[in-house]
C-alpha positions as CSV (number, residue, x, y, z in Angstrom):
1,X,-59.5,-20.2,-1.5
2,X,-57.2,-17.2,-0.3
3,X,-56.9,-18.0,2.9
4,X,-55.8,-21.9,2.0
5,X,-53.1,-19.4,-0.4
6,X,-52.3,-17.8,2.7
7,X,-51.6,-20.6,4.8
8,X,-49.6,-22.7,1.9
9,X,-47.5,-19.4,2.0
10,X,-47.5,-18.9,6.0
11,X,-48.3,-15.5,5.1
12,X,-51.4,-13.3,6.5
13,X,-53.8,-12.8,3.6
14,X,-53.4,-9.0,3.6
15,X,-49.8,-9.2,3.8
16,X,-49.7,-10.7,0.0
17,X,-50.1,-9.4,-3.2
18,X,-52.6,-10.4,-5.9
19,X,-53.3,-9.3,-9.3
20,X,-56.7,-10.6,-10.5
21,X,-56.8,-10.3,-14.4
22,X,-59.5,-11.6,-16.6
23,X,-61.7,-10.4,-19.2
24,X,-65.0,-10.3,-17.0
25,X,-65.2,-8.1,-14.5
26,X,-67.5,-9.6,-12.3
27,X,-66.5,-13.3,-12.8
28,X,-62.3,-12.8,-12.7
29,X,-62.2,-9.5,-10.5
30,X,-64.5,-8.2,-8.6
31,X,-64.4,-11.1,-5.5
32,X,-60.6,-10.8,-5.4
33,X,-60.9,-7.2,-5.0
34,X,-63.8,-7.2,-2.4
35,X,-62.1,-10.4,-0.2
36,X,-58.7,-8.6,-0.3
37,X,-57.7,-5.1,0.7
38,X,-54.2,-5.4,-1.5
39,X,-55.7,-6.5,-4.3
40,X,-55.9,-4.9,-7.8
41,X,-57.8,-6.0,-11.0
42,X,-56.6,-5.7,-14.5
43,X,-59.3,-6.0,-16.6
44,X,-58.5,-7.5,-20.6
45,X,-60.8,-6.0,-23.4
46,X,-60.2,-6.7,-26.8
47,X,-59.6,-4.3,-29.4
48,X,-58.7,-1.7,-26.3
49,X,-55.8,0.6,-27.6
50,X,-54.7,2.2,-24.4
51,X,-54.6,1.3,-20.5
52,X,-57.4,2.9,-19.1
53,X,-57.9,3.4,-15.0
54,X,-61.2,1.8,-14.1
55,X,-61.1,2.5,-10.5
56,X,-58.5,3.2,-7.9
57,X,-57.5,-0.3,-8.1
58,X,-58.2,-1.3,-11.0
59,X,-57.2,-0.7,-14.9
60,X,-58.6,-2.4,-18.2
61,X,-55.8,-3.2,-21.1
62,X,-56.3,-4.2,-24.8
63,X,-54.5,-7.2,-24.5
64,X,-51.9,-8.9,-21.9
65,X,-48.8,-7.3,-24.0
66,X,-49.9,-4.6,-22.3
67,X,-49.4,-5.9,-19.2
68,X,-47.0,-7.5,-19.7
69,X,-45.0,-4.4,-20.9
70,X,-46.1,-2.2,-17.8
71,X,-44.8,-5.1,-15.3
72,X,-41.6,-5.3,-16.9
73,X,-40.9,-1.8,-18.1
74,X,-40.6,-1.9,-21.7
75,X,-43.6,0.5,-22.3
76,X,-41.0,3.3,-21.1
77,X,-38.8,2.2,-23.3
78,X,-36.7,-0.1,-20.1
79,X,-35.6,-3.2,-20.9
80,X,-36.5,-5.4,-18.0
C-alpha cells in the first residue's frame, strides 16, 4: 500500500510524511510505524484527559480535538 502512495506521489517512501492515528494500536499503528522510518502514531483513547508520549514516535490523545488543536496551534493559545 505505501509504496503504491509513494509512486501516485513520485515521491520515495521515506521522503513522506505519515501520521497513522487510530484507536488500536496494533491494527491502525503499529505496521505504519514498523514499514516507515518517518512515521508517527497517534493513538485515540477515550476518556484520556491529557496527551501522553507512548514512545519516541508515538503519543495517545483523549479525543481528535486534541489533535487537532496540537496541529493547528490553538492548544498554545495560537490561532492557526
Amino acid at each position: 500500500m505505501f509504496s503504491g502512495i509513494a509512486e501516485d506521489l513520485n515521491t520515495p517512501r521515506g521522503d513522506f510524511f505519515v501520521a497513522a492515528v487510530g484507536d488500536s494500536y496494533r491494527s491502525d499503528i503499529q505496521t505504519p510505524l514498523a514499514l516507515i522510518e518517518s512515521a508517527v502514531g497517534i493513538l485515540c483513547r477515550r476518556k484520556q484527559s491529557a496527551a501522553r508520549v507512548e514512545s519516541d514516535r508515538a503519543l495517545s490523545v483523549g479525543d481528535l480535538d486534541m489533535v487537532t488543536q496540537c496541529l493547528d496551534g490553538t492548544e498554545r493559545g495560537h490561532s492557526g
